[in-house]
N, C-alpha and C positions, 0 to 999 in steps of 0.2 A: 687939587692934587696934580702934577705934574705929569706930562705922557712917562717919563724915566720912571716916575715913581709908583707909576699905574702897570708898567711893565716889569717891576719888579715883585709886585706882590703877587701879578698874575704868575709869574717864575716860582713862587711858593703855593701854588696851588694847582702844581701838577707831581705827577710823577717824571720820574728819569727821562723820559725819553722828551716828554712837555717840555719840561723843563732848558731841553737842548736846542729845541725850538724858541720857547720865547727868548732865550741870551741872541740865538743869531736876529732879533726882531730887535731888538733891544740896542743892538748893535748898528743896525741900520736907523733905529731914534737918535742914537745919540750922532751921529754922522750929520741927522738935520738938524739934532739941536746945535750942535758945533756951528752949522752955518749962519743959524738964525739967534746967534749969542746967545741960546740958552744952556746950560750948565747944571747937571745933574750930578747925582753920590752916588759913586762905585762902591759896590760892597765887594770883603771878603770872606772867603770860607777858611775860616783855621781850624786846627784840634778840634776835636770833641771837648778837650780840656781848653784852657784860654790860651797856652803861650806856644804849644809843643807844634811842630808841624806832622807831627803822625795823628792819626786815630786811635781809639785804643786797642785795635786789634793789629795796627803798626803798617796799615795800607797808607800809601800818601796821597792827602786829596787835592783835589783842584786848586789853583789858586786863587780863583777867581768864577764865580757862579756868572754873574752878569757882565761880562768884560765889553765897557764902553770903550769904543775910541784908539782901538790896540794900535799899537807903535807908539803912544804920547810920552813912553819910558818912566824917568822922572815923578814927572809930572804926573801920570797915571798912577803910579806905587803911591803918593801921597796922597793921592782922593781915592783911594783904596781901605785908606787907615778906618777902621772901626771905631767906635766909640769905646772909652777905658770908661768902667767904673771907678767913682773917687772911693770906696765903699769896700773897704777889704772883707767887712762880715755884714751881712744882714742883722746885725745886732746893732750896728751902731745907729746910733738915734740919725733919723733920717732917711735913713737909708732905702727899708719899705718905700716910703712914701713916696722915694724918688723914684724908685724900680717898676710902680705903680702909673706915675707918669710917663716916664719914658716907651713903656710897653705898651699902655695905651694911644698914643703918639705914633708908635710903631708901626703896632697892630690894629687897627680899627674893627678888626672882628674879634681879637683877647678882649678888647675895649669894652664889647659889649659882655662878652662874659665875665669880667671882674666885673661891669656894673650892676651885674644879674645876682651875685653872688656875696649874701648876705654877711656872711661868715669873713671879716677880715684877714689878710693870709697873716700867719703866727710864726710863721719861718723864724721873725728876728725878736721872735719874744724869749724873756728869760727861762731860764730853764728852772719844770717846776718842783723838781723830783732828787732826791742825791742819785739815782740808777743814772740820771742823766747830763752829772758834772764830772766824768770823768769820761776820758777818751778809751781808758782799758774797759771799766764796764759798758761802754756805750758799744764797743765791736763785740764783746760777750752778749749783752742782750743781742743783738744785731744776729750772731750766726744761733740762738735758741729758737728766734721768729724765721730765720730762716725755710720756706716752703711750708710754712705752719697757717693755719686763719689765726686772725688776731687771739681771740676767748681760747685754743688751746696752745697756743702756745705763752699766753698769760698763764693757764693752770702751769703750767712744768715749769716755767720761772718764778711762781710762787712755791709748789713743793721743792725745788733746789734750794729757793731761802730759806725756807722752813728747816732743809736740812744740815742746810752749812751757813748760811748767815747769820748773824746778829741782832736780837729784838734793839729798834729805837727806844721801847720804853717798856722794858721787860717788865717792871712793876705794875701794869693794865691788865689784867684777867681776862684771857678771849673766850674763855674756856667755854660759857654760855653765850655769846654773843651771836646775835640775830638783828637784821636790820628793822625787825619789825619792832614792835612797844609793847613794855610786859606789860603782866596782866595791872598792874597799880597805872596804866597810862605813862610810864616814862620811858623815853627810849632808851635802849642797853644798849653795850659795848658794840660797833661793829665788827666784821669779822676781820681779822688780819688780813690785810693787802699787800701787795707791792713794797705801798711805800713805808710799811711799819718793819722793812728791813735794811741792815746795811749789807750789801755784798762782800762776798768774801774774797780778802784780797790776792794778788796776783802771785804772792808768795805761797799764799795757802792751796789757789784752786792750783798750780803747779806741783803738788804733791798730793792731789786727791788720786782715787784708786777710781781707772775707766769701770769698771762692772759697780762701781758702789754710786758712782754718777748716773749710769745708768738707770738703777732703780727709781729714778726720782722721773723716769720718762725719757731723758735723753738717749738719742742711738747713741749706736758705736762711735760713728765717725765726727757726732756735734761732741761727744762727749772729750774725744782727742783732739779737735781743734779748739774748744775751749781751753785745755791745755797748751794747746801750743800759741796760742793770745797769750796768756798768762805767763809762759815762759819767755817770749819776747821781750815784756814788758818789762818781767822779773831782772832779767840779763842787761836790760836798759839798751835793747835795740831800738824797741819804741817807747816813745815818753812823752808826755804832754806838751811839754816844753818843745821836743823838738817837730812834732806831730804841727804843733801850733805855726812855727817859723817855715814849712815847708809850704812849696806852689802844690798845686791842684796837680798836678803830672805827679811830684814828688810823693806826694802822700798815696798814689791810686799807686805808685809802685813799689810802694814800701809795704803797704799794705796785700795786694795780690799776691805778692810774694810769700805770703804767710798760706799755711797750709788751711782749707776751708773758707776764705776769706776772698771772694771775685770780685768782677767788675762791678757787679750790682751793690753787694754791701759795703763796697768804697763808696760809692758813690751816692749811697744812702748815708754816710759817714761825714761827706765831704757837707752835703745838704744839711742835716738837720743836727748835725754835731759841732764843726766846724764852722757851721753856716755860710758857706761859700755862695758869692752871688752866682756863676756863671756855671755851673754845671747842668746836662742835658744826659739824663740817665738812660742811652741808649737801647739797654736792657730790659727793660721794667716795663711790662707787656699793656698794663693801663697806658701809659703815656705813648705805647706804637697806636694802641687801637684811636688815642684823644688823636695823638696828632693825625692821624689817617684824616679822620673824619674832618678835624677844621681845616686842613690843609684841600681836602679832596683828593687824596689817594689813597687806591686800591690797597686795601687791608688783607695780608695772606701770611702762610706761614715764613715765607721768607721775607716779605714783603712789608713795610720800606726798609731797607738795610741800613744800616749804622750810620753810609754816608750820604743816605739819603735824608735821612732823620737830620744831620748835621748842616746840612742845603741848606731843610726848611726854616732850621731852627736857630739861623744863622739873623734871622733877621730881629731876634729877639735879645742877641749880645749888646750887653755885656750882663744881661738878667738873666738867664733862660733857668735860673733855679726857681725864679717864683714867677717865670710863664710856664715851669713845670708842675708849681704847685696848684695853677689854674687850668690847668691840663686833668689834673685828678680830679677837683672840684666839677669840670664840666660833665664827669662821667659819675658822679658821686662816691668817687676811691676813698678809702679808709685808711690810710697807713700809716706807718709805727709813729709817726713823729705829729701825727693827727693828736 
């Protein structure tokens, strides 16, 4: 490993102030290696997202975390350049496997946590469920789980199917259904699930009555922004189609803009919907506490900030949605797309 390359990963394993310190050391490496014809890789800090130069809270970040060699102009903006994913979705064949490499490569301490880590990441597996081929009910489920644990906010997505969905195969009898074996030794029906319903469509949950939503467990307010999903959709503001063809900035702001709908559940959207390689869910309190810990910084309520999370996590582009999925695994996270 390289002193450049040795002094950038120490640069990921401080806080803010460390951090300022190791680019001015870093600065005086690359000044010897310049003399001594060695040649190292500038990295940059962009977006939260991949292309935007804001954050998403619209502060503008540095341009540069580790700036070798300043004045080389040019030249310097070119050995700046980050590595592009060939990989528009994690779906496409290959594309894990490569995101898997490169991270490792990267990171030598992700390295050893995906090698530790039995469970292959699923991110870019097909989706197995109809709740989860659509982009309208994918942000419907999305704001019902919203501040929910998994098991009750699965019960209130199952009583709202039960009261406005569609049986798959109405002609099954649940009526006695137990997962256990009657009394003759054969197993009965199971109980209705999830996926033994179709959701109801955007037309329809757009003219539901909020107090009659209600009753099925949702508050007030999930109950009005599932409405207001639905009316989007209904209106053809939002659509799969166009949902599909937008960047990673485009979809976080079409989406926020939607009433109940934040940075978090876009960006759970963008992940496991979408399957975006490059997104780093600056929000999502597992992945401050993971990165604290592998990076070695101080875990507090305000503590790492948006653009500090964006620093460290900088070194993980053009993947950082499955060094985020390895980020939950190391803490043993459970979430929706689990």
């Amino acid at each position: 490993m390289s002193v450049r390359r040795s002094a950038r990963l120490l640069a990921r394993t401080a806080d803010s102030t460390t951090i300022t310190t190791v680019a001015a050391k870093a600065t005086a490496v690359s000044a010897t290696n310049a003399a001594t014809g060695r040649v190292g890789k500038n990295k940059r800090v962009k977006s939260s997202k991949s292309k935007g130069k804001q954050n998403d809270t619209g502060d503008h970040l540095p341009v540069v975390v580790l700036q070798a060699g300043q004045g080389n102009g040019t030249a310097n903006t070119k050995a700046n350049a980050k590595p592009e994913s060939t990989f528009q979705s994690l779906a496409d064949p290959g594309a894990i496997d490569e995101a898997i490499r490169f991270l490792k490569d990267a990171d030598p301490k992700l390295a050893h946590i995906i090698d530790r880590t039995t469970e292959k990441c699923g991110m870019g597996l097909p989706r197995e469920s109809e709740s989860d081929t659509s982009s309208y009910i994918s942000l419907c489920q999305s704001i019902i789980y919203q501040q929910l644990a998994g098991k009750a906010a699965e019960a209130i997505l199952l009583r709202f199917l039960k009261r406005y969905g569609a049986r798959k195969n109405p002609d099954v009898d649940h009526s006695q259904s137990s997962m256990s074996s009657s009394s003759d030794g054969l197993p009965t029906v199971p109980a209705l699930s999830i996926k033994d319903f179709i959701f109801p469509s955007a037309e329809q949950v757009a003219e539901f009555d909020v107090d009659e939503m209600k009753a099925v467990g949702l508050g007030q307010r999930k109950a009005e922004y599932l409405k207001e999903v639905a009316i989007n959709f209904r209106n053809g503001t939002l659509s799969e189609e166009r949902l599909a063809m937008m960047s990673d900035d485009e979809v976080s702001q079409a989406l926020v803009s939607i009433r109940g709908i934040g940075q978090w559940t876009a960006d759970m959207f963008l992940m496991f919907h979408l399957k975006r390689p490059n997104v780093l869910p600056t929000l999502d309190l597992a992945v401050r506490k993971a990165m604290c810990q592998h990076f070695g910084v101080p875990f507090g309520k305000k503590t790492p900030t948006h653009d500090q999370m964006v620093r460290l996590g900088e070194i993980w582009e053009p993947y950082r949605s499955v060094a985020t999925w390895y980020m939950w695994r190391s803490l043993n996270t459970v979430t929706q797309g689990s």
